[in-house]
C-alpha positions as CSV (number, residue, x, y, z in Angstrom):
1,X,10.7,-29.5,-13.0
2,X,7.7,-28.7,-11.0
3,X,4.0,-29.4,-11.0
4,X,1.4,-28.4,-8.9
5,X,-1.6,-30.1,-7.4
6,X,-4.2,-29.0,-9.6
7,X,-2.2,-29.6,-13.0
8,X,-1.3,-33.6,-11.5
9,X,-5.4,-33.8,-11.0
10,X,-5.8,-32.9,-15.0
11,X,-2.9,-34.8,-16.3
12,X,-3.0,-38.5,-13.7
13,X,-6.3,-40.6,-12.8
14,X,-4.0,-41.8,-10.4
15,X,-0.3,-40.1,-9.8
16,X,1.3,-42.5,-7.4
17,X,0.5,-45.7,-10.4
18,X,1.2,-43.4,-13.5
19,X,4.0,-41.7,-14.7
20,X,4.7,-38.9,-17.6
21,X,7.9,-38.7,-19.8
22,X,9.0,-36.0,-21.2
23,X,10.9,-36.5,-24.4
24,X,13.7,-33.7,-25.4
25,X,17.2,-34.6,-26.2
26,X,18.9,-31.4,-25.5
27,X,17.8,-31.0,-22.0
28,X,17.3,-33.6,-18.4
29,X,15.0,-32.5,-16.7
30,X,14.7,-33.3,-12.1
31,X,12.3,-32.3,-9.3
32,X,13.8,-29.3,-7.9
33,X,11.0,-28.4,-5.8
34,X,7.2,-28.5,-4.7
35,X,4.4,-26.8,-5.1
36,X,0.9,-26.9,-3.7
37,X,-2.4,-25.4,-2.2
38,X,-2.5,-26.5,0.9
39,X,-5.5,-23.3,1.5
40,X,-7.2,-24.2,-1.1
41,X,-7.9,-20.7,-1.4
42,X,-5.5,-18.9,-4.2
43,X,-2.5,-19.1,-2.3
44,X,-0.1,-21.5,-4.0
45,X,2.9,-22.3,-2.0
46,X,6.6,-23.0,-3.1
47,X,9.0,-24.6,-1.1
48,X,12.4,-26.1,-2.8
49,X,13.4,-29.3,-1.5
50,X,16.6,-28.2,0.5
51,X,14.3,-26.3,2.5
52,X,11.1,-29.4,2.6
53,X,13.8,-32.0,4.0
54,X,15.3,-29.2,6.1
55,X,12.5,-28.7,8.1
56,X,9.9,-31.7,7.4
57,X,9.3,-34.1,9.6
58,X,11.3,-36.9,8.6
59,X,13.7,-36.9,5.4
60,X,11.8,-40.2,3.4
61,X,7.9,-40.9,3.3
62,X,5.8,-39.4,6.5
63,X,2.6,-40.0,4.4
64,X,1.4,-44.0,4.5
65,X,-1.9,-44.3,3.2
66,X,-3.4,-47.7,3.9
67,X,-6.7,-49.6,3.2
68,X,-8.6,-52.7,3.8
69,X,-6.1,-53.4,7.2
70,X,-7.1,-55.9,9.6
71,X,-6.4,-55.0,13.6
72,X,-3.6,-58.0,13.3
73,X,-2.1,-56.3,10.2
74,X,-2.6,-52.8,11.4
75,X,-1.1,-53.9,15.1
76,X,2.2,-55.0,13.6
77,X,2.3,-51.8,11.5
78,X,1.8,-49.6,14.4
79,X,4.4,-50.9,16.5
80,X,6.9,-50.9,13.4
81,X,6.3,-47.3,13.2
82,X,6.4,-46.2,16.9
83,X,9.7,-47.6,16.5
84,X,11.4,-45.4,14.4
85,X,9.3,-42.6,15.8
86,X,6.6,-42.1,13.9
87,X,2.9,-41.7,14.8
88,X,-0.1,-43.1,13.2
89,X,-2.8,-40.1,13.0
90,X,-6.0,-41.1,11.4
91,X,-7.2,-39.0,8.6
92,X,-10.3,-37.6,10.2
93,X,-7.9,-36.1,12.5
94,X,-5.8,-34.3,10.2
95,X,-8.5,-33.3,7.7
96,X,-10.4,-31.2,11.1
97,X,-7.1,-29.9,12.6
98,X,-6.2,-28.9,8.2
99,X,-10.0,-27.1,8.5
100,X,-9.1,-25.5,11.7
101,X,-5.6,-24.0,10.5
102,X,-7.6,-22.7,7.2
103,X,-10.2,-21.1,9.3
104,X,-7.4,-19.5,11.6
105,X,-5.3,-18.6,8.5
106,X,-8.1,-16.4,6.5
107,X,-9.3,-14.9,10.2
108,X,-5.7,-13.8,11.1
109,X,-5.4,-12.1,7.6
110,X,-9.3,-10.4,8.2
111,X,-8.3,-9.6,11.6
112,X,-4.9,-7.8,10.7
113,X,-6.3,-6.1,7.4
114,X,-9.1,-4.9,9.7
115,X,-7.2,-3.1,12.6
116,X,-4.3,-2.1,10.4
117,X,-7.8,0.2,8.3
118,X,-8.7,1.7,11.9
119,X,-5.4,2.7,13.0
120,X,-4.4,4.4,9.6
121,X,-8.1,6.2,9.2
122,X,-8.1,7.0,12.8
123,X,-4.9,8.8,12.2
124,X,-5.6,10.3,9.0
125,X,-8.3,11.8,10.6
126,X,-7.0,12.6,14.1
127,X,-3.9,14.3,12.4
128,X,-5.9,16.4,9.7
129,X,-8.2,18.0,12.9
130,X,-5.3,18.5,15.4
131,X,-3.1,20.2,12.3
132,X,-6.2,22.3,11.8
133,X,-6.3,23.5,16.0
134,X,-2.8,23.6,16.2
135,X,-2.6,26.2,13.6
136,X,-5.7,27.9,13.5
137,X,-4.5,31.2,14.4
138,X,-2.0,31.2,12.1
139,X,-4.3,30.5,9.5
140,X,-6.2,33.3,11.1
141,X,-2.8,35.5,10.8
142,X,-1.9,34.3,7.2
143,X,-5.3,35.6,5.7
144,X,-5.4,39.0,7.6
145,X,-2.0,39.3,5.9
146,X,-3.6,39.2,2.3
147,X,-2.6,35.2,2.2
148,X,-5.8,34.5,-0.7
149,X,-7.9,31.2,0.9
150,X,-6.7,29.1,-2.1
151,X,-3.1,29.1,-0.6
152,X,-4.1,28.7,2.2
153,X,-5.9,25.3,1.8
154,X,-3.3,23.9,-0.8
155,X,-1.0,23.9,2.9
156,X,-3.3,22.2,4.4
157,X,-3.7,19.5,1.7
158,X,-0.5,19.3,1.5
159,X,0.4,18.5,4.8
160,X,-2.5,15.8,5.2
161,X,-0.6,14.7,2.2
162,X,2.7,14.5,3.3
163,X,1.6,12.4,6.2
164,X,-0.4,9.7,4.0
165,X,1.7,9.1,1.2
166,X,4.7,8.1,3.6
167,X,2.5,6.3,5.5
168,X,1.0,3.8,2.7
169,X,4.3,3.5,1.6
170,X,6.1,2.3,4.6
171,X,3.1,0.2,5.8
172,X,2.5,-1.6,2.6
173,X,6.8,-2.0,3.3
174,X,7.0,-3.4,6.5
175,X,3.1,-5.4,6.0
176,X,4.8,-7.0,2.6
177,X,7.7,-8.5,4.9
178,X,5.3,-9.5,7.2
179,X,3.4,-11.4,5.5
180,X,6.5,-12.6,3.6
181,X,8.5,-13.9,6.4
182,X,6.7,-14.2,9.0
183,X,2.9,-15.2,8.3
184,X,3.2,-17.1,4.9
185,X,6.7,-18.0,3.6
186,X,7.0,-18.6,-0.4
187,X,3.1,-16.8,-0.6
188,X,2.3,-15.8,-4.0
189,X,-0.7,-13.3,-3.6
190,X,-3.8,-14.2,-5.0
191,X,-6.3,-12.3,-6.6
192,X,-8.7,-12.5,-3.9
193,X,-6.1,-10.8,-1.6
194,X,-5.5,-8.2,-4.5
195,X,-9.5,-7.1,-4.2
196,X,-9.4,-7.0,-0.4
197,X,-6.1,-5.0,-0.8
198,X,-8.1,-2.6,-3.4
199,X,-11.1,-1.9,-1.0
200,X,-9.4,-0.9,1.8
201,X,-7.6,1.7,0.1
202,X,-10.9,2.7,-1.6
203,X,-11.9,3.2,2.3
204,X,-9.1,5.4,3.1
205,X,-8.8,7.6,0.6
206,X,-13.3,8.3,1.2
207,X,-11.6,9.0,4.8
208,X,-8.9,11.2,3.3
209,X,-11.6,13.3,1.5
210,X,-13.5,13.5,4.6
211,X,-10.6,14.5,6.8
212,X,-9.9,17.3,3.9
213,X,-13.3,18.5,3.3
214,X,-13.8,18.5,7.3
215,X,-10.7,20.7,7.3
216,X,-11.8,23.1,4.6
217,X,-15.1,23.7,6.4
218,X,-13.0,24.8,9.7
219,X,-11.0,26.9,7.9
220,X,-13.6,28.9,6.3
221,X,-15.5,29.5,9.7
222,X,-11.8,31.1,10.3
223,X,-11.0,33.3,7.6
224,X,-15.0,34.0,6.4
């Protein structure tokens, strides 16, 4: 069974002197893995134990929480410790180097959300203006034929189209597996993530509609 952090805060005063027992005849119940929220921030991370002992940093306890030590005590400790390879790091330590990995954690995500919005706007809107010069004689052509303006706009749109729905699908594709392998393994999205996620694509379809509505306006100078 599993239990995560916040549901051991509710349920224990203190987990490590109380314990729970669960009484059902028909079923046993074991820890088969982990979960916790090491962020702090909506991202609730699950990791089975095969893979914790694979790659923690020792297979027993790497977490020895002591109190009220004098130096002799503490000496004695140390040096059975250093012995089997372990390092004594004190808590202050690991609480600013945990504030340091959150702070480059949420920037990494800001930082890649950010320049993955310019790229895709920037070529959105780059691609709806050169389609427009490329062919703006044969727009020219199509309309001296008799082709009504109507038709002639639904290409347009069309082809912006054509270049934007392949290219949210593949990015949110290959951004997924990033972020699933490579950035956070076992990440459950939060709903924070979900909002950001929302209001960039709110920003790229306004730069869609500007892209279109800047392509209508150059055709009409053309076939006017």
């Amino acid at each position: 069974m599993l239990i995560g952090d916040s549901l051991e805060a509710k349920l224990f005063d203190n987990s490590t002197l109380q314990k729970l027992k669960l009484h059902d005849d028909s079923n046993q119940y074991k820890i088969s893995g982990v979960v916790i929220d090491s962020f702090a921030a909506g991202y609730s991370i699950y990791c089975p134990l095969n893979k914790l002992i694979a790659e923690g940093v020792a297979n027993g306890t790497n977490l020895l929480m002591l109190e009220n030590v004098d130096a002799a005590v503490y000496d004695d400790i140390s040096e059975i410790l250093e012995e089997y390879g372990y390092q004594i790091i004190s808590m202050e330590k690991m609480i600013e180097q945990s504030l340091a990995n959150y702070n480059n954690f949420t920037n990494m995500f800001k930082v890649l959300g950010g320049v993955m919005f310019a790229i895709f706007s920037f070529q959105v809107i780059v691609y709806s203006f050169l389609y427009f010069l490329t062919y703006r004689k044969d727009f020219e052509l199509l309309y001296r034929l008799g082709i009504k303006k109507r038709s002639i706009y639904g290409s347009v749109v069309t082809a912006i189209l054509l270049q934007i729905i392949p290219g949210i699908a593949l990015g949110s594709y290959f951004g997924a597996i990033i972020g699933r392998y490579f950035l956070v393994p076992y990440a459950v999205l939060s709903n924070f993530a979900v909002i950001i996620i929302a209001v960039i694509v709110g920003f790229i379809l306004i730069a869609t509609t500007a892209s279109i509505y800047a392509s209508k306006k150059g055709l009409e100078r053309v076939i006017v």
